[in-house]
Structure formats: structure tokens, C-alpha cells
KOLFITI-810443 format. One record per residue (C-alpha): residue number from 1; x, y, z. Coordinates in steps of 0.05 Angstrom, whole numbers. Example, Ala and Ser with C-alpha at 12.3 -4.5 7.8 and 13.67 -1.06 7.14 Angstrom:
2
<atom n="1" xx="246" yy="-90" zz="156"/>
<atom n="2" xx="273" yy="-21" zz="143"/>
// end
This chain:
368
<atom n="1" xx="0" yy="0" zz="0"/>
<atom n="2" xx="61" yy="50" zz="18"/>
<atom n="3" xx="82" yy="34" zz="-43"/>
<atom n="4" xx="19" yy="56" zz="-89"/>
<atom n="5" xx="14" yy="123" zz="-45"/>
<atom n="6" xx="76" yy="143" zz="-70"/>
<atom n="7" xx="62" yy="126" zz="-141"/>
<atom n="8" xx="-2" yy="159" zz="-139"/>
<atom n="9" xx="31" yy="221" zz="-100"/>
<atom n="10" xx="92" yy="234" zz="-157"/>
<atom n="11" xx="24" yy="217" zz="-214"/>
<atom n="12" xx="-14" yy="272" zz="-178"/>
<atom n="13" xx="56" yy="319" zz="-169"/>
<atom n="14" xx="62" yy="315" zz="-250"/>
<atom n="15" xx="-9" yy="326" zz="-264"/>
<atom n="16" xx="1" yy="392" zz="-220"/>
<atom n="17" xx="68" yy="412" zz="-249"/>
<atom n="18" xx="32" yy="403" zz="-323"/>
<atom n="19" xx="-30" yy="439" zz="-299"/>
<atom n="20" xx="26" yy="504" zz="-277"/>
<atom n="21" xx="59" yy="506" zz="-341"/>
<atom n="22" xx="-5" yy="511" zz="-387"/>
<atom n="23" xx="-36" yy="568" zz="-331"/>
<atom n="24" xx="32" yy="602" zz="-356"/>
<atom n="25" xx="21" yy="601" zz="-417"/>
<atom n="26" xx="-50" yy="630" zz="-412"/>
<atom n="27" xx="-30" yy="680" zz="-375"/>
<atom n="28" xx="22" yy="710" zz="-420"/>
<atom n="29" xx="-16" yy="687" zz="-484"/>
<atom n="30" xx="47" yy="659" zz="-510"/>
<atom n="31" xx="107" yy="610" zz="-490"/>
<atom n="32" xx="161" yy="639" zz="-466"/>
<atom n="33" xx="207" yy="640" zz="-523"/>
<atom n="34" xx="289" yy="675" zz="-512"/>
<atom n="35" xx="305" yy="724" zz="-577"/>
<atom n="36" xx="381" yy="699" zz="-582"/>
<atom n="37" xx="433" yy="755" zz="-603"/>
<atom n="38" xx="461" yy="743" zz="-675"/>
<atom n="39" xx="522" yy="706" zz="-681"/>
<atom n="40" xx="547" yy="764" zz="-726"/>
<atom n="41" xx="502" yy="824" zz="-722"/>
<atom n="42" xx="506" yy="878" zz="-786"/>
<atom n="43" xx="494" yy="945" zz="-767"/>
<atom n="44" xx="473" yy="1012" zz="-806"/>
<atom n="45" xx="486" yy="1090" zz="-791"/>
<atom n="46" xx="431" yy="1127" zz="-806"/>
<atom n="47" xx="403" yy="1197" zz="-800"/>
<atom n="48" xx="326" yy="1220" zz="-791"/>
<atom n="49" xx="299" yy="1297" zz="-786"/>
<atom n="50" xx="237" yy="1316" zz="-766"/>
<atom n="51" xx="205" yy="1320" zz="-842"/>
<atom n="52" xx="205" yy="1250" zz="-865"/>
<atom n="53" xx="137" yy="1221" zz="-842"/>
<atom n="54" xx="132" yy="1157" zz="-792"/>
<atom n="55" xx="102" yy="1110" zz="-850"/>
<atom n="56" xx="165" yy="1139" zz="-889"/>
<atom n="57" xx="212" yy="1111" zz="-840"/>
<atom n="58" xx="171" yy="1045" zz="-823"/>
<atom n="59" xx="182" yy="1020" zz="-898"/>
<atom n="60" xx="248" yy="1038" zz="-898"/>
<atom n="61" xx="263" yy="1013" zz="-834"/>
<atom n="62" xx="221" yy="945" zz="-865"/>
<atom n="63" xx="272" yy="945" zz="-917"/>
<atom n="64" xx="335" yy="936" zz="-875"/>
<atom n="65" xx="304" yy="881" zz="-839"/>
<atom n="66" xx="284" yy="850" zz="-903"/>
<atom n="67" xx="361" yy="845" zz="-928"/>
<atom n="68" xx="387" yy="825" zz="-865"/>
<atom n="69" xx="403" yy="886" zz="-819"/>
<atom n="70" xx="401" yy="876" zz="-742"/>
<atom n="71" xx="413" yy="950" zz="-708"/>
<atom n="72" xx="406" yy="1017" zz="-732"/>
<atom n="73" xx="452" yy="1077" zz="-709"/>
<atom n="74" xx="410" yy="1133" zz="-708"/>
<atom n="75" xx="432" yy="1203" zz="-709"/>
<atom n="76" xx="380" yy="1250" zz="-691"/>
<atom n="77" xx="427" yy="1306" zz="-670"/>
<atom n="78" xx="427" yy="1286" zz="-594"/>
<atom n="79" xx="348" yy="1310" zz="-593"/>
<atom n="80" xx="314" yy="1253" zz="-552"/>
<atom n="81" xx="234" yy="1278" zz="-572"/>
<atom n="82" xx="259" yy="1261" zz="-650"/>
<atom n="83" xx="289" yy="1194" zz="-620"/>
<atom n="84" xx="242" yy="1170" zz="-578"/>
<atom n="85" xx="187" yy="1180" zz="-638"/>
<atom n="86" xx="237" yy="1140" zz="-690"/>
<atom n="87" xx="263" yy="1088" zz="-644"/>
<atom n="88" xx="189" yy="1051" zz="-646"/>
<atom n="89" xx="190" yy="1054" zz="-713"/>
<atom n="90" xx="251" yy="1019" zz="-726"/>
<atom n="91" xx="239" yy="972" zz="-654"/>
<atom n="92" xx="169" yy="946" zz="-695"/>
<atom n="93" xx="205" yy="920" zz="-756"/>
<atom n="94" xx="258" yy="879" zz="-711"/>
<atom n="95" xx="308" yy="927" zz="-707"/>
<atom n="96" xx="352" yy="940" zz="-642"/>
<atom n="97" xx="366" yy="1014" zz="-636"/>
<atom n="98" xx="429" yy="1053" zz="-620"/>
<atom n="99" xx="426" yy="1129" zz="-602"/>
<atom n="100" xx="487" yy="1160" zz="-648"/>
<atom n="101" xx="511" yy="1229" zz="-628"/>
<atom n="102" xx="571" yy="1272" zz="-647"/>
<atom n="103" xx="606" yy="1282" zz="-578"/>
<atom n="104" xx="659" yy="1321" zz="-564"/>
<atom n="105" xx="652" yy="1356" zz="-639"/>
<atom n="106" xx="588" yy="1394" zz="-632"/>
<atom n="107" xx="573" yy="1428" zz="-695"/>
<atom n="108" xx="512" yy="1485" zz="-695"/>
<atom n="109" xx="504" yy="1463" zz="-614"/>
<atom n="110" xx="457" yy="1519" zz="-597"/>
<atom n="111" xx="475" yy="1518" zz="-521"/>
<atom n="112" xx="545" yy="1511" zz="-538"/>
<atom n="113" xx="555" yy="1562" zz="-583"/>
<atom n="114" xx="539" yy="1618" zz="-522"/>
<atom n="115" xx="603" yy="1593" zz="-488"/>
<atom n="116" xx="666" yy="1611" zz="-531"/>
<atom n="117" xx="708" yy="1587" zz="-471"/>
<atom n="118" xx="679" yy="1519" zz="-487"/>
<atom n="119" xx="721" yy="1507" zz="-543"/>
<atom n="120" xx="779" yy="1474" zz="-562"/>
<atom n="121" xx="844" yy="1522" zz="-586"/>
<atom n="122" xx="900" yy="1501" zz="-632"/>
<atom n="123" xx="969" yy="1512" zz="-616"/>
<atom n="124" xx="976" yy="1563" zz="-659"/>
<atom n="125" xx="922" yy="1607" zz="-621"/>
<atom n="126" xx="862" yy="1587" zz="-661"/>
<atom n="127" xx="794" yy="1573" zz="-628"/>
<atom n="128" xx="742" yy="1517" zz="-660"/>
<atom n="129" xx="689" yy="1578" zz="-635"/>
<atom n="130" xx="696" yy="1608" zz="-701"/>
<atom n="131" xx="769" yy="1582" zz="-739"/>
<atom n="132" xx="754" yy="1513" zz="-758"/>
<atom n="133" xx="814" yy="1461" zz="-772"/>
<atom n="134" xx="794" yy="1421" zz="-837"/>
<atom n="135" xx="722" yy="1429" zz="-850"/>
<atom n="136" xx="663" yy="1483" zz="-826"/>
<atom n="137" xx="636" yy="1434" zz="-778"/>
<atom n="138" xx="690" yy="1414" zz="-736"/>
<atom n="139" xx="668" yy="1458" zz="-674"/>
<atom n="140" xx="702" yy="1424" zz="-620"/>
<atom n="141" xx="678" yy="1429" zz="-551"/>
<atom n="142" xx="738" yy="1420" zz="-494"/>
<atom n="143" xx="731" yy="1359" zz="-455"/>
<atom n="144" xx="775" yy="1394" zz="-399"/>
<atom n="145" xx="726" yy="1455" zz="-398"/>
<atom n="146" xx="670" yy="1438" zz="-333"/>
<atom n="147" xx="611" yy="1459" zz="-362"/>
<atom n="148" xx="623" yy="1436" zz="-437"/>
<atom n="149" xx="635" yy="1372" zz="-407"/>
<atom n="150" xx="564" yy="1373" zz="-368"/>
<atom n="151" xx="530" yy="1391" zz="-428"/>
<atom n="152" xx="554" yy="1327" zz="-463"/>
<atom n="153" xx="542" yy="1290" zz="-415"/>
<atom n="154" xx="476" yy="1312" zz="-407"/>
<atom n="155" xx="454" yy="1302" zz="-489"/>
<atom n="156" xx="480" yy="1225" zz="-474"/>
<atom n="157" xx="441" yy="1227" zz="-407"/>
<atom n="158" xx="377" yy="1253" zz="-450"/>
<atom n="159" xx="391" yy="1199" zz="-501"/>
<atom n="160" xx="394" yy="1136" zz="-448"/>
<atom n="161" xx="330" yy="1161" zz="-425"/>
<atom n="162" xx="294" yy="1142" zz="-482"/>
<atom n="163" xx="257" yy="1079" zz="-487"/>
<atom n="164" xx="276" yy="1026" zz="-531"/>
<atom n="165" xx="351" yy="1046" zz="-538"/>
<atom n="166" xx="405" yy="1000" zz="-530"/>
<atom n="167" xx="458" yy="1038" zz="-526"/>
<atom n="168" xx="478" yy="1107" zz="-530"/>
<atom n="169" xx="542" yy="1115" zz="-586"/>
<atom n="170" xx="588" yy="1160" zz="-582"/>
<atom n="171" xx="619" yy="1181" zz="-650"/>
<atom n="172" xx="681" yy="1246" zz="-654"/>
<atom n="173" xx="695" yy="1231" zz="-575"/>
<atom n="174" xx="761" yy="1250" zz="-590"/>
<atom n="175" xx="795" yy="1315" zz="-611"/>
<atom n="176" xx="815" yy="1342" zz="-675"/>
<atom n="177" xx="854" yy="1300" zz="-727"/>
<atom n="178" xx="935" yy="1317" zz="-714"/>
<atom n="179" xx="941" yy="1276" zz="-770"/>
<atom n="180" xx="891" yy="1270" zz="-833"/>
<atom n="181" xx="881" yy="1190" zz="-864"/>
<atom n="182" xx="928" yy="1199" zz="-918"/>
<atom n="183" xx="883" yy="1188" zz="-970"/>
<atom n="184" xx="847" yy="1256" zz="-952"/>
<atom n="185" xx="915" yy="1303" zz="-959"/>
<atom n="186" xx="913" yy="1316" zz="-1024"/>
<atom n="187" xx="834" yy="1343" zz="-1009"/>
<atom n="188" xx="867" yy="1390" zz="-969"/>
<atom n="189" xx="929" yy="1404" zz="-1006"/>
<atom n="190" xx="958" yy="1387" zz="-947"/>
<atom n="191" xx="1022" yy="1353" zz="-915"/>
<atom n="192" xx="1028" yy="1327" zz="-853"/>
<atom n="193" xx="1085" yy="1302" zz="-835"/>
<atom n="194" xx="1093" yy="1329" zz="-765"/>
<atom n="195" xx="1046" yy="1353" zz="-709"/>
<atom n="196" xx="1028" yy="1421" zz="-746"/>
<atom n="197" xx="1009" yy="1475" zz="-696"/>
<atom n="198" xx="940" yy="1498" zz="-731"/>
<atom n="199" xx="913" yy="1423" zz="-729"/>
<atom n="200" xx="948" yy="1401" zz="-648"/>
<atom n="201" xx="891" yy="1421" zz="-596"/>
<atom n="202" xx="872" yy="1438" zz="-537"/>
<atom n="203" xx="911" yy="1493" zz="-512"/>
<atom n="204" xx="846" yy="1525" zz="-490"/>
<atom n="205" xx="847" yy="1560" zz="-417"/>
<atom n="206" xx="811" yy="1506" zz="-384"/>
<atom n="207" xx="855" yy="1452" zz="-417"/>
<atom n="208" xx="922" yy="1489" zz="-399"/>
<atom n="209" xx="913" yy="1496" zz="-329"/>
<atom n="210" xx="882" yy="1436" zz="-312"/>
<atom n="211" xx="946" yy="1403" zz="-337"/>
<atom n="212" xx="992" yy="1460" zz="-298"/>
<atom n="213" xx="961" yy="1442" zz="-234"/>
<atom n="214" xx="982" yy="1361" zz="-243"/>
<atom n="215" xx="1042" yy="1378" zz="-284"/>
<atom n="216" xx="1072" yy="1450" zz="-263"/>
<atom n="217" xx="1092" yy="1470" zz="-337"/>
<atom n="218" xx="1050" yy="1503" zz="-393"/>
<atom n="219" xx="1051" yy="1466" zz="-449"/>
<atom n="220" xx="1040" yy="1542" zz="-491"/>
<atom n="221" xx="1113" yy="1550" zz="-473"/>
<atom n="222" xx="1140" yy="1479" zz="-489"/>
<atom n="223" xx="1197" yy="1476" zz="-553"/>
<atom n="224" xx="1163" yy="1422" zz="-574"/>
<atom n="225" xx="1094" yy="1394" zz="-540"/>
<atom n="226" xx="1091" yy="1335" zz="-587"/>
<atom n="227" xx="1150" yy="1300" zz="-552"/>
<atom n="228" xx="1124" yy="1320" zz="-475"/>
<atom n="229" xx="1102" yy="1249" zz="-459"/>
<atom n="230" xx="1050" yy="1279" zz="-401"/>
<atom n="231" xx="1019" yy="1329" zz="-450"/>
<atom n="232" xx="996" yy="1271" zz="-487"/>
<atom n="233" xx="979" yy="1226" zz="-444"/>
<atom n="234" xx="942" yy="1281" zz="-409"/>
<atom n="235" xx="899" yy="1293" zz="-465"/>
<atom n="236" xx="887" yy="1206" zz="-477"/>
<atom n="237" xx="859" yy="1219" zz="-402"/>
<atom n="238" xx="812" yy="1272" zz="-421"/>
<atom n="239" xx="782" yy="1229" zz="-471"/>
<atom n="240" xx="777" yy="1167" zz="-434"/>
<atom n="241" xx="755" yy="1193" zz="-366"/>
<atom n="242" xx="704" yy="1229" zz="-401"/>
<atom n="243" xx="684" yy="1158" zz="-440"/>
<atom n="244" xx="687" yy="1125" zz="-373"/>
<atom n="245" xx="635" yy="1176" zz="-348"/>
<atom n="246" xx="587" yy="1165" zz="-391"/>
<atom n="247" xx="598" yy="1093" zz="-389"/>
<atom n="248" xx="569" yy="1095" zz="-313"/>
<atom n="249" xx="515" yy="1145" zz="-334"/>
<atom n="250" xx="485" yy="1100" zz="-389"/>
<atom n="251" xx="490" yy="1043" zz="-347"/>
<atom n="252" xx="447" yy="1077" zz="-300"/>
<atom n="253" xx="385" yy="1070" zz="-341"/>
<atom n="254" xx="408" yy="1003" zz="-361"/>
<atom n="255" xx="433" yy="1021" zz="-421"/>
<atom n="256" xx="504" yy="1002" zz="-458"/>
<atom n="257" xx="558" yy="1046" zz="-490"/>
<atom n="258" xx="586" yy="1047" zz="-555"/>
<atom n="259" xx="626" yy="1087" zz="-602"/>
<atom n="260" xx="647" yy="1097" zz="-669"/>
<atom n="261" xx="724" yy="1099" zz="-659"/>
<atom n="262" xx="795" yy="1088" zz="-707"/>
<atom n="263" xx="811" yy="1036" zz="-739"/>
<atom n="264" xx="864" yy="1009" zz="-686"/>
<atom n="265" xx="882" yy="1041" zz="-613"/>
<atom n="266" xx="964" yy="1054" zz="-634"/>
<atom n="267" xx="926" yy="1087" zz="-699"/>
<atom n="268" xx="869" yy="1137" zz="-662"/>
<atom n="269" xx="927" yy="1144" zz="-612"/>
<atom n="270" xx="972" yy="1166" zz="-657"/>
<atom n="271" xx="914" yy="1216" zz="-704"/>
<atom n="272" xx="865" yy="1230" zz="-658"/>
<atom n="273" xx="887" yy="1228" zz="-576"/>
<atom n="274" xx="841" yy="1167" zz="-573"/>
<atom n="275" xx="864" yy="1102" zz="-535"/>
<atom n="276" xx="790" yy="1057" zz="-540"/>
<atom n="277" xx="834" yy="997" zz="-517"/>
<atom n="278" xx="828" yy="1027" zz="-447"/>
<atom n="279" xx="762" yy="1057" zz="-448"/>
<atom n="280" xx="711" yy="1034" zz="-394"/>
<atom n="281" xx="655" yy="1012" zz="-458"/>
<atom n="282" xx="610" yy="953" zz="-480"/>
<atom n="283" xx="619" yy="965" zz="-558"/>
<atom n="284" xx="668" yy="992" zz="-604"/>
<atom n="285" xx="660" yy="999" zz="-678"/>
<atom n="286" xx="724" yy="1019" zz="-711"/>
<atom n="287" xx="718" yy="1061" zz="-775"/>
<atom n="288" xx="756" yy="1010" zz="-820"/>
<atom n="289" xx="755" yy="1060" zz="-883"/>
<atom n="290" xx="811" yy="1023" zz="-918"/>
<atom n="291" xx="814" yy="1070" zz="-975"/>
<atom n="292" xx="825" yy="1123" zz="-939"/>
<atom n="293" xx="890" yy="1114" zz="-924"/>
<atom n="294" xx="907" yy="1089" zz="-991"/>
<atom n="295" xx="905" yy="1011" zz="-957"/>
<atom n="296" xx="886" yy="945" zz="-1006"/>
<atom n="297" xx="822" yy="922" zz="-979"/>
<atom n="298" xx="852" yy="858" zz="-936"/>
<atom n="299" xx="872" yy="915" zz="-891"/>
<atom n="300" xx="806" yy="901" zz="-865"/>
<atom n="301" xx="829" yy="835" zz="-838"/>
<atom n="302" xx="888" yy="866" zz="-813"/>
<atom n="303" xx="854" yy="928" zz="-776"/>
<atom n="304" xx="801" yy="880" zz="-751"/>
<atom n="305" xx="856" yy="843" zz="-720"/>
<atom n="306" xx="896" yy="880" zz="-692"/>
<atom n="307" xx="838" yy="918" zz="-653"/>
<atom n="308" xx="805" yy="849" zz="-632"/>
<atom n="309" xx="873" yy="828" zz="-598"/>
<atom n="310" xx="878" yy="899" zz="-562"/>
<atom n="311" xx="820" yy="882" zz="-535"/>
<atom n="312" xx="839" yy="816" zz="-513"/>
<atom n="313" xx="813" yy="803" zz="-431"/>
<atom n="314" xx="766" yy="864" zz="-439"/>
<atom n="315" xx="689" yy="858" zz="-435"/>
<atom n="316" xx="681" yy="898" zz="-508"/>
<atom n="317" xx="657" yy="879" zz="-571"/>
<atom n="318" xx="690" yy="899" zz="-635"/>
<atom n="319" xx="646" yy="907" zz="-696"/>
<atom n="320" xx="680" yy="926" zz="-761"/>
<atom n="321" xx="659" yy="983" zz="-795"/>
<atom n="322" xx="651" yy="992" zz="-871"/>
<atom n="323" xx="652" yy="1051" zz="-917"/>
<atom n="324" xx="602" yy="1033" zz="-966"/>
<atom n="325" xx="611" yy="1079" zz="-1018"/>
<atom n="326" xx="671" yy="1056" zz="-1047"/>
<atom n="327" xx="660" yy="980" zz="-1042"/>
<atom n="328" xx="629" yy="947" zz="-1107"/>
<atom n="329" xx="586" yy="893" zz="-1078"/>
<atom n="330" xx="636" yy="839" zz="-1101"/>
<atom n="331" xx="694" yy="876" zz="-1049"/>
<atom n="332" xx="632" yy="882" zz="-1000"/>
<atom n="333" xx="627" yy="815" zz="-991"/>
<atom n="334" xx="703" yy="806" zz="-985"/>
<atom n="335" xx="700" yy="858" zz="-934"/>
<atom n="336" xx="648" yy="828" zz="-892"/>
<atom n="337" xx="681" yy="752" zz="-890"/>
<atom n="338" xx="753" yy="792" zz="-875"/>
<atom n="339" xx="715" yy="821" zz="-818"/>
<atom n="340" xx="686" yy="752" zz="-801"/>
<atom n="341" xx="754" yy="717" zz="-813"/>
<atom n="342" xx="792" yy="769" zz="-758"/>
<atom n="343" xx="749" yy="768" zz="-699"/>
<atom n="344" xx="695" yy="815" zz="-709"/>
<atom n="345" xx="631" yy="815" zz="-676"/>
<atom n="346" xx="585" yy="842" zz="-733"/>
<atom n="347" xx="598" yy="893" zz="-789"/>
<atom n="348" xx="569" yy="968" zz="-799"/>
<atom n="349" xx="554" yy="996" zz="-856"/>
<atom n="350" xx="566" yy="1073" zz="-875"/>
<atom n="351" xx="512" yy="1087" zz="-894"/>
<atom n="352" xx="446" yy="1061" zz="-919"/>
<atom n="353" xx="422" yy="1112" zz="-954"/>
<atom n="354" xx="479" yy="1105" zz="-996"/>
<atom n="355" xx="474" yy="1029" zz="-1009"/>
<atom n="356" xx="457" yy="1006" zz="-1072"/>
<atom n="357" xx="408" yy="945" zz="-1086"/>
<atom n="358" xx="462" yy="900" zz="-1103"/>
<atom n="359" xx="502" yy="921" zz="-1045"/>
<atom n="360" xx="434" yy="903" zz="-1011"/>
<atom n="361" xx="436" yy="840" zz="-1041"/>
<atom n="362" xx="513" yy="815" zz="-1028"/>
<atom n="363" xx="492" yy="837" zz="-943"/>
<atom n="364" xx="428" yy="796" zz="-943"/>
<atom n="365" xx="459" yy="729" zz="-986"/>
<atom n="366" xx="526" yy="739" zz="-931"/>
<atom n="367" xx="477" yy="726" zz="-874"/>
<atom n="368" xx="444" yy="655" zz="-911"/>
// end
């Protein structure tokens, strides 16, 4: 008799533990099913305004979903109201969204421009206010000046807020190119083959003596700042405390950091003052423009590489990114698998507007 009691006890457990499991299920309507990441996610930048209508931007958002896209980048000039009516949009066709602002470069920045002790000044005495190095929108805000550094930080805090956003990406969180990729000189007409005073920043007031009081010398009055070791690495700090910042504040609303970055750490080190390798950040996507710097396209591979293993023991994923324009869709597809082949996480694309069908074509048929 013992013996049928239990029996009828575990029958009578099972029926119970059955009876649980489909109560679940009617109570959520469906089974619970685990959306996996993508073993090798493609990514696109992409900018929206205010004029393009919602059914506008739900076909075209259908459209990258259709050949294969997983995440959008979405610039919408740091203005959160314009995100947070986009980012549904995009989340409804199966598309995870990233928040892509410009960071330390803050071209037309309303609030900004009221501040011309904000900005960033070239050696040679030239403020990003109103002389810019290169281009007309390279207004560089200083990283070392308080309140311009609140103000980023509170666009990316705006940004995180938003529903729906996976990360917050940080693209120009850096300071002006010292050196140009040299495909772009002859643009220019330039040459570059030392730090050149109008294009080495920031000697700004804010920048200068924050770096006197740890350092006790002005780097205004150095022979040659581009050889003072603590100058640099001073300005590497700027960069990366001000990453690691904003790597706490996202994380805050549960939200990741990433950024659009060089194509290697030694390179953005060496161009830019940026060091990603020692960032505090979830995601990196290096801008592996190959042609840019007159490179044959297995540079890819190579770039890809090298910035995978200086990542090597750090929680951050590399995803390669791809300049679009200048890749027929038969390179495209060698780009992607040298990507693949090197240690990438996923691949972004520059940008889909841009893209052709075919190019369309060779993304969605590299995903099958």
C-alpha cells in the first residue's frame, strides 16, 4: 500500500506541475520564447529629421530588416523627442536601436555656441568657436572645460533616457585629427608630416591649467609639446575619463555604451588622442575606411585584428565598420568575411542611404 501512495503522490505531483505550465502560458498568451543575439550582427548608420513622415521611415526601416540588418545607429542630433518618436518605428520591424551622437565635436550646438570658452584652441592660437581646422563643422567642444563637459554629458544622459535604446554611441569623442588618413591630404592640399600647430589642440584655458596644476609647466611655452610624454597622455585621459563617465551614466538607465572609434588604438592614438583599448565601454565599432589611407582592402582583416587582440581580456565587442561607398558589392562581400575571418563581432555599414540594391543583395545572401 506504501508503495501505491507514492506512485499515486509523484502521478498527482506531474499532473500539478503540467496543470502550472499551461496556466503560464494563458496567462502571457504565449510561450516563453528567448530572442538569441546574432552570431554576427550587421549594423547601419543612419540619420532622420523631423520631415520624413513615420510610414516613411517604417518601410524603410522594413527594408533593412528584409536584407538582413540587425541594429540601426540613429543620429538624430542628440534631440531625444525626435528619437524617442523613431526608435518605435525601427523597434516594430525587428530592429535594435542605438542612439548616435557627435560628442565632443558639436557642430551648430545651440547651447554651446553661447560659451566661446567651451572650445577647443590650436596651438597656434586658433579657437574651434569660429576658426575651424579642416572642414566648417568641426566645432570642437573641450573635454577639460567643466561645463562643456556637463553639457555632453547631459545630451548622452537625455539619449539613455529614451525607451527602446540600446545603447547610447558616441561618435568624434576625441579631438581634432593631428594627423589627416592619408588618402584625404591631397583634399586638403595638405602635408602632414609632423604635429602642425594649426591642427594640435587643446591649448584652450581650461585645458592648460588643468594640466599645470598636475604637471607644473605650460605646455604654450614647451619647444616642442609633441615630444612631452604627459601632454599627451594628459589629453588620452581627457578622452577616456570622459568615455568612462558616460559609461556609468548610461549604465544607470540600463543602457550600454558604444562608439564609433579608429581603426586600431596605436592608430586613433597616434591621429586623434584616442586610446579605445582602455576605455571603460561595451561596444566599439572601428571606422575601417581602408581606402582612406590608400590601404588594399585585406587591410580590413588586418585592422580587424589587430583591434580584436587589443581588446583581448576586456568585456568589449569589436564590430568592423565599412565605408560603403567605395566598395562594389563583389569587395563588399570580401570585406564582410575579412571582418568575419579576424574576430569581429558584426559589421556596420556607412551608410544606408547610400547602399545600392546589389550592395543590398551581397549583405542579405552573406547572412544565408
Amino acid at each position: 500500500m506504501k508503495i501505491i501512495r507514492i506512485v499515486v503522490y509523484c502521478f498527482l505531483l506531474g499532473l500539478m506541475s503540467c496543470n502550472t505550465q499551461e496556466k503560464s502560458k494563458e496567462t502571457t498568451g504565449v510561450e516563453d520564447v528567448t530572442i538569441k543575439e546574432p552570431k554576427f550582427k550587421y549594423w547601419n548608420w543612419i540619420t532622420v529629421g523631423h520631415k520624413k513622415s513615420d510610414s516613411a521611415y517604417t518601410a524603410h526601416f522594413k527594408k533593412l530588416k528584409g536584407y538582413g540588418i540587425d541594429a540601426v545607429l540613429i543620429n538624430s542630433g542628440a534631440d531625444p523627442k525626435l528619437l524617442a518618436r523613431v526608435a518605435p518605428l525601427a523597434t516594430e520591424e525587428g530592429l535594435e536601436v542605438h542612439a548616435w551622437m557627435f560628442t565632443t565635436n558639436r557642430p551648430g550646438d545651440s547651447i554651446a555656441l553661447q560659451h566661446p570658452d567651451w572650445y577647443m584652441v590650436s596651438r597656434s592660437g586658433k579657437s574651434c568657436f569660429d576658426e575651424r581646422p579642416y572642414v566648417n563643422y568641426y566645432q570642437w567642444l573641450s573635454p577639460s572645460h567643466p561645463d562643456a563637459r556637463k553639457h555632453i554629458l547631459s545630451l548622452i544622459e537625455g539619449l539613455a533616457k529614451v525607451e527602446g535604446v540600446a545603447s547610447v554611441h558616441l561618435d568624434y569623442i576625441r579631438y581634432p585629427d593631428v594627423y589627416l588618413p592619408i588618402g584625404l591630404l591631397p583634399k586638403y592640399n595638405l602635408k602632414q608630416e609632423e604635429e602642425l600647430p594649426d591642427f594640435d589642440f587643446d591649448y584652450s584655458d581650461a585645458s592648460v591649467e588643468k594640466f599645470m596644476a598636475l604637471h607644473h609647466k605650460d605646455p604654450r611655452k614647451m619647444e616642442n609639446p609633441a615630444i612631452d610624454i604627459e601632454w599627451k597622455n594628459f589629453r588620452l585621459n581627457e578622452i577616456k575619463s570622459l568615455v568612462n563617465e558616460a559609461y556609468t551614466l548610461v549604465h544607470k538607465y540600463d543602457k550600454k555604451l558604444s562608439a564609433a572609434v579608429f581603426p586600431y588604438p596605436e592608430m586613433a592614438d597616434y591621429m586623434v588622442r584616442q586610446r579605445w583599448d582602455k576605455w571603460n565601454i561595451d561596444i566599439v565599432l572601428p571606422m575601417i575606411y581602408y581606402n582612406f589611407y590608400n590601404e588594399e582592402l585585406d587591410w580590413i582583416g588586418y585592422a580587424t585584428a589587430q583591434g580584436v587582440e587589443d581588446l583581448k581580456g576586456r568585456p568589449t565587442d569589436l564590430h568592423t565598420g565599412l565605408y560603403t561607398p567605395k566598395l562594389s558589392p563583389e569587395d563588399l562581400k570580401l570585406a564582410i568575411q575579412y571582418a568575419k575571418d579576424n574576430g569581429a563581432s558584426g559589421v556596420a555599414f556607412f551608410d544606408d542611404y547610400t547602399l545600392t540594391d546589389e550592395q543590398f543583395e551581397v549583405i542579405k545572401t552573406s547572412k544565408e
